[in-house]
GUROMAR-149371 format. One record per residue (C-alpha): x, y, z; residue in three letters; residue number from 0. Coordinates in nm, 3 decimals, decimal comma. Each point is the difference from the previous one (the first is absolute). Example, Ala and Ser with C-alpha at 12.3 -4.5 7.8 and 13.67 -1.06 7.14 Angstrom:
! GUROMAR-149371
+---------+---------+---------+------+------+
!    east !   north !      up ! resn ! resi !
+---------+---------+---------+------+------+
!   1,230 !  -0,450 !   0,780 !  ala !    0 !
!   0,137 !   0,344 !  -0,066 !  ser !    1 !
+---------+---------+---------+------+------+
//
This chain:
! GUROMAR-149371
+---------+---------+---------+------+------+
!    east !   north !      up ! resn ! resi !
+---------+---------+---------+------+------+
!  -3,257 !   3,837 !   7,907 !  unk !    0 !
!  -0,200 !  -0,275 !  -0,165 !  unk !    1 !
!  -0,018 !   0,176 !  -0,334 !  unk !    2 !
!   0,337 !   0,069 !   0,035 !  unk !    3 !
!   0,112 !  -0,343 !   0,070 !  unk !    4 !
!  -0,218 !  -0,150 !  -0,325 !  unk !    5 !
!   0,166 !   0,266 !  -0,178 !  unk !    6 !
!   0,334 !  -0,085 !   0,026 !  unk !    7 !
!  -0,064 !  -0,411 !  -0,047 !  unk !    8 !
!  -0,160 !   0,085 !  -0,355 !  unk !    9 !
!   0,312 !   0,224 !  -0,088 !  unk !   10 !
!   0,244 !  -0,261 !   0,097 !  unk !   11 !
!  -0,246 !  -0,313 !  -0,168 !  unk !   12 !
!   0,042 !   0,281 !  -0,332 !  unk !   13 !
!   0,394 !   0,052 !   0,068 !  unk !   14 !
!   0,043 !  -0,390 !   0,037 !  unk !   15 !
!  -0,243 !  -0,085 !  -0,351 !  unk !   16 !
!   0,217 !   0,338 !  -0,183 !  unk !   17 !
!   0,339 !  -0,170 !   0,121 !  unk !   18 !
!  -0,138 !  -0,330 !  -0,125 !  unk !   19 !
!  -0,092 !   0,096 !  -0,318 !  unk !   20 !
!   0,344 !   0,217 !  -0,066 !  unk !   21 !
!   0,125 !  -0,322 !   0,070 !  unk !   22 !
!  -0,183 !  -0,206 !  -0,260 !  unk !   23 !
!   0,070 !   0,262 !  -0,260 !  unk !   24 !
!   0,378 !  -0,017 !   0,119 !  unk !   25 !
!   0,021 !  -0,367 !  -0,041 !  unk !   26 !
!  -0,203 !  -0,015 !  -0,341 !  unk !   27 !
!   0,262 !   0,254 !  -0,160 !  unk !   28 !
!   0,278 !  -0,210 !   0,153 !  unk !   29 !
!  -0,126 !  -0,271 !  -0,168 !  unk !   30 !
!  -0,087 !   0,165 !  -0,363 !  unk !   31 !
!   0,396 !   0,141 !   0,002 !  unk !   32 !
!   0,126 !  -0,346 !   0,077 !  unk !   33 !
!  -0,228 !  -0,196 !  -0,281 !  unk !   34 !
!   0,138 !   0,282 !  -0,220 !  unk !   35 !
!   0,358 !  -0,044 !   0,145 !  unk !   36 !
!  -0,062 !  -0,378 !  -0,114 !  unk !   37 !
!  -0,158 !   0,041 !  -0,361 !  unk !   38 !
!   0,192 !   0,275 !  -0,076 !  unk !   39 !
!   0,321 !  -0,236 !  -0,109 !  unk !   40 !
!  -0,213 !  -0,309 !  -0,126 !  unk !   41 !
!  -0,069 !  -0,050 !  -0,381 !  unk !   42 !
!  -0,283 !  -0,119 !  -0,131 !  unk !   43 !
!  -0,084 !  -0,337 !   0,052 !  unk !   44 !
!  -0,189 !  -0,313 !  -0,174 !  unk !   45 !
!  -0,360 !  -0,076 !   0,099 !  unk !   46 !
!   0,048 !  -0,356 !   0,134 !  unk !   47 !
!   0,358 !   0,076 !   0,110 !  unk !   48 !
!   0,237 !   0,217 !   0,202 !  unk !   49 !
!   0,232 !   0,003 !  -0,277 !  unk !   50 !
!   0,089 !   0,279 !  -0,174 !  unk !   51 !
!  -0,191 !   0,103 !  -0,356 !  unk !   52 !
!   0,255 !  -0,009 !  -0,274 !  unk !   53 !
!   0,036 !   0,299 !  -0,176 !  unk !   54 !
!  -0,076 !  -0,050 !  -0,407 !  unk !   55 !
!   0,026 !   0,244 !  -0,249 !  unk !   56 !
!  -0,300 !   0,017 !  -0,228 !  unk !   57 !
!   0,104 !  -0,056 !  -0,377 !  unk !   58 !
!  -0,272 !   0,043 !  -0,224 !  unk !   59 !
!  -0,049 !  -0,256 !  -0,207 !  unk !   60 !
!  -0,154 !  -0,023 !  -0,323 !  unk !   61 !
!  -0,390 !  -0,219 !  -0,013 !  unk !   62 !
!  -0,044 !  -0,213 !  -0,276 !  unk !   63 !
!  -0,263 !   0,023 !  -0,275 !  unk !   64 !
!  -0,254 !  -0,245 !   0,029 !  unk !   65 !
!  -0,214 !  -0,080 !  -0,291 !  unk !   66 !
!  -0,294 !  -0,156 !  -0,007 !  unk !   67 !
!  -0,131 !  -0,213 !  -0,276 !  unk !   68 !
!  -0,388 !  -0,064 !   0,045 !  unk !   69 !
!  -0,241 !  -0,274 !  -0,004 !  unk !   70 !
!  -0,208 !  -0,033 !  -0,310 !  unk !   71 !
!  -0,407 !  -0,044 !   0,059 !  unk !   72 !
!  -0,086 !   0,119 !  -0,358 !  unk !   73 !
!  -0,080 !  -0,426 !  -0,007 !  unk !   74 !
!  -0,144 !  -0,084 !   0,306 !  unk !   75 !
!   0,182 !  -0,122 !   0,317 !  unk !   76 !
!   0,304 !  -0,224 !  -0,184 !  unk !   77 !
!   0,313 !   0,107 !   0,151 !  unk !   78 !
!   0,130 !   0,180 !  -0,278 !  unk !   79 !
!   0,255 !   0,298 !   0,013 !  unk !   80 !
!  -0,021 !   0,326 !  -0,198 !  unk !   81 !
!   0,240 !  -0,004 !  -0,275 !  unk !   82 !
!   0,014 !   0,410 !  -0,067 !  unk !   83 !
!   0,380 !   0,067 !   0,038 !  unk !   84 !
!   0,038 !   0,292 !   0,265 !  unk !   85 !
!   0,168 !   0,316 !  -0,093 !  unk !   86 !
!   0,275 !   0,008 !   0,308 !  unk !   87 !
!   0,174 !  -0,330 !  -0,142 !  unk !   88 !
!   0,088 !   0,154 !  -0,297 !  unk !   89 !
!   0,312 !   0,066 !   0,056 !  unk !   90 !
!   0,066 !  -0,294 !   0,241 !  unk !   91 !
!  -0,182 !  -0,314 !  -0,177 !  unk !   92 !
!  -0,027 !  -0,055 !  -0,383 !  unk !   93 !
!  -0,410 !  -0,050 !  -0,101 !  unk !   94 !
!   0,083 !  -0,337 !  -0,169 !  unk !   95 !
!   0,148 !  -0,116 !   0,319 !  unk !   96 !
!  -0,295 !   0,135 !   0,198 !  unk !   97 !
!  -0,235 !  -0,124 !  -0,230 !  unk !   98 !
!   0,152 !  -0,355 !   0,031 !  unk !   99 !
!   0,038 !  -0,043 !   0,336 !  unk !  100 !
!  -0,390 !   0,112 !   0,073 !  unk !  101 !
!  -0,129 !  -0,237 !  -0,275 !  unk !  102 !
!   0,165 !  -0,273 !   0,138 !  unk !  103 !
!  -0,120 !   0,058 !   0,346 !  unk !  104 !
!  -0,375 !   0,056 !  -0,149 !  unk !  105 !
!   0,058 !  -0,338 !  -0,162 !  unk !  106 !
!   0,149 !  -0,172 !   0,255 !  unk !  107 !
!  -0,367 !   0,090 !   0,228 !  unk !  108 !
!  -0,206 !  -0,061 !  -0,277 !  unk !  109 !
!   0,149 !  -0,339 !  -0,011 !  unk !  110 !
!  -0,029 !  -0,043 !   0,451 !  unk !  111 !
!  -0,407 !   0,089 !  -0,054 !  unk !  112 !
!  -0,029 !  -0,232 !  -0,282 !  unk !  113 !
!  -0,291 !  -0,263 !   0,047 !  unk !  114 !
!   0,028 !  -0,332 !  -0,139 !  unk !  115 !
!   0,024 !  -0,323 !   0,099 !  unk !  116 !
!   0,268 !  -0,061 !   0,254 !  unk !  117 !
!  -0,169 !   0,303 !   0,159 !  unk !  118 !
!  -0,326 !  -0,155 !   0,037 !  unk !  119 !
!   0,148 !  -0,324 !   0,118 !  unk !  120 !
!   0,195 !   0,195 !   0,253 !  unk !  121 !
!  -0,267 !   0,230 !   0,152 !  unk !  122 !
!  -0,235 !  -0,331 !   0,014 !  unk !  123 !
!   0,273 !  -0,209 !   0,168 !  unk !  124 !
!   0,073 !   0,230 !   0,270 !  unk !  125 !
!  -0,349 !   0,047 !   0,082 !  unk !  126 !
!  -0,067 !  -0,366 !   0,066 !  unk !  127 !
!   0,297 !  -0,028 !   0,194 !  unk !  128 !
!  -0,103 !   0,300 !   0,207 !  unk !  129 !
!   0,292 !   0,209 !  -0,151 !  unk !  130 !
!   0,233 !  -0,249 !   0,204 !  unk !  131 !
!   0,153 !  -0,050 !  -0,378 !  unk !  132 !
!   0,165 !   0,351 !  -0,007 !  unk !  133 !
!   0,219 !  -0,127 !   0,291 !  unk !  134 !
!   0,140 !  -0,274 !  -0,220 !  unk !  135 !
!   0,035 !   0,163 !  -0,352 !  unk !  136 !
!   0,022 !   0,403 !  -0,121 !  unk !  137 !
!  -0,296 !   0,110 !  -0,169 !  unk !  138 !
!   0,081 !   0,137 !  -0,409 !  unk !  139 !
!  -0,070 !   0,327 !   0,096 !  unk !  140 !
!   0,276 !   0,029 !   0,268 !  unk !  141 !
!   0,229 !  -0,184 !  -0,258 !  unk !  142 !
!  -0,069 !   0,285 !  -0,228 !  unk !  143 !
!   0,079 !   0,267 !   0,276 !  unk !  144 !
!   0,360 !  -0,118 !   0,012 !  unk !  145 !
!   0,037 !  -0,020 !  -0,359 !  unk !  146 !
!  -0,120 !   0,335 !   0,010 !  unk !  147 !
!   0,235 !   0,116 !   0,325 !  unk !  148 !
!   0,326 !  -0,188 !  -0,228 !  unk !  149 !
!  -0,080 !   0,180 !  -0,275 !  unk !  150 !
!  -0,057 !   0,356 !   0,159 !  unk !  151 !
!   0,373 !  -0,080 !   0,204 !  unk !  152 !
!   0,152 !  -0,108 !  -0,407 !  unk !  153 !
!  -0,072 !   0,351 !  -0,134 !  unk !  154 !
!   0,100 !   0,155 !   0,319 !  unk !  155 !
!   0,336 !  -0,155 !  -0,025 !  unk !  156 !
!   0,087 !  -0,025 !  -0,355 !  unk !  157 !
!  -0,193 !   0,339 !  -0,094 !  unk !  158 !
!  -0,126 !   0,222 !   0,225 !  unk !  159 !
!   0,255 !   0,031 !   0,297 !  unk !  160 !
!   0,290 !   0,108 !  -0,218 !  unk !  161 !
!  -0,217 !   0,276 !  -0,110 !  unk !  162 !
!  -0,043 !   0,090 !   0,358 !  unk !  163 !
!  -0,389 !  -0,122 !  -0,002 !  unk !  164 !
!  -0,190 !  -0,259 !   0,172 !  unk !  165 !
!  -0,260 !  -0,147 !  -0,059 !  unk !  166 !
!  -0,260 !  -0,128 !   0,272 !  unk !  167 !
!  -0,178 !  -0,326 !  -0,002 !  unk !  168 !
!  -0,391 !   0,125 !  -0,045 !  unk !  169 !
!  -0,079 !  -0,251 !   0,303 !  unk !  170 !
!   0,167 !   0,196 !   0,240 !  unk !  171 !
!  -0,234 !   0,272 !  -0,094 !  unk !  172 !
!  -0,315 !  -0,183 !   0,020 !  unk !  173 !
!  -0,011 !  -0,052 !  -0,402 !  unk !  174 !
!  -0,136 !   0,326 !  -0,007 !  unk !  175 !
!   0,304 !   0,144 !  -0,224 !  unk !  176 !
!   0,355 !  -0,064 !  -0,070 !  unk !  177 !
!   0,279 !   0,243 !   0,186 !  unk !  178 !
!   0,302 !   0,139 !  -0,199 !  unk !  179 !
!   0,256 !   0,198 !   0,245 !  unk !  180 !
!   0,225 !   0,162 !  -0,224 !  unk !  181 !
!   0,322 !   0,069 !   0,219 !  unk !  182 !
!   0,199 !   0,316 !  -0,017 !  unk !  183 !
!   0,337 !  -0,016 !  -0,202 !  unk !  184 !
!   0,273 !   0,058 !   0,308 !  unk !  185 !
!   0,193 !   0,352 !  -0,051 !  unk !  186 !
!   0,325 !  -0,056 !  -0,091 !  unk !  187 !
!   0,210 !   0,249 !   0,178 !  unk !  188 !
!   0,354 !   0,057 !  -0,158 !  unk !  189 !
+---------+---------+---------+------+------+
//
């Protein structure tokens, strides 16, 4: 009777752990078909908020050309841009124009790295004043950088933006070349 009894205690210990696991499974599928139930109708939503994502249609759009004018090491280190006129402004720049405006920035630095005098003064008279003179007056050099930056921002506006270019100051690019983004001509649509 022993054997028996033991017997029947592990059946009913297995009944209880089988009824107890039917009822886990039970409950997990009751909750995966209500989390469904609750997605099911929501759109997407923003990242850092519960709000809807707006729906936008993806227009292509057309990328502009960007030309790049080199520096020109062929005499050393001078900050001096390559005056070649590059074949995909033919039809958007004239040469002479080109030409000009790349001269005059090429002239414009030659004149900014210029030593002379006032230079010499300058560099020696911040030195003795621990550079605490750069606080009170602008050093040549940046004075030259924004008669470069005005010029650059003339041709843009009386040249180069009617044409549908523009032109990028060659200190936002490290002086390592100047930028031309050549803009696409909007389709007219009749």
């Amino acid at each position: 009777m022993g054997n028996n009894e033991g017997e029947s205690s592990r059946q009913r210990s297995r009944s209880r752990s089988s009824e107890k696991k039917r009822g886990s499974d039970k409950r997990k599928q009751h909750r995966r078909d209500n989390t469904e139930h609750r997605h099911s109708d929501r759109r997407p939503t923003d990242k850092h908020t519960d709000r809807p994502k707006k729906q936008v249609e993806k227009v292509p759009k057309e990328v502009p050309l960007k030309v790049f004018v080199q520096r020109d090491y062929s005499l050393g280190t001078e900050c001096k841009f390559d005056t070649s006129y590059p074949t995909k402004l033919e039809d958007v720049v004239p040469r002479e124009t080109f030409t000009d405006t790349i001269n005059k920035i090429n002239e414009l630095f030659a004149r900014a790295e210029e030593l002379n005098c006032p230079t010499y003064t300058e560099g020696c008279l911040s030195c003795m004043t621990g550079y605490l003179l750069y606080f009170c007056i602008e050093t040549r050099y940046t004075k030259e950088m924004k008669q470069i930056s005005m010029f650059v921002q003339r041709q843009n506006d009386e040249i180069y933006h009617p044409r549908g270019v523009h032109v990028v100051e060659p200190m936002l690019r490290g002086l390592r070349c100047i930028e031309f983004i050549v803009y696409p001509k909007p389709n007219k649509r009749v």
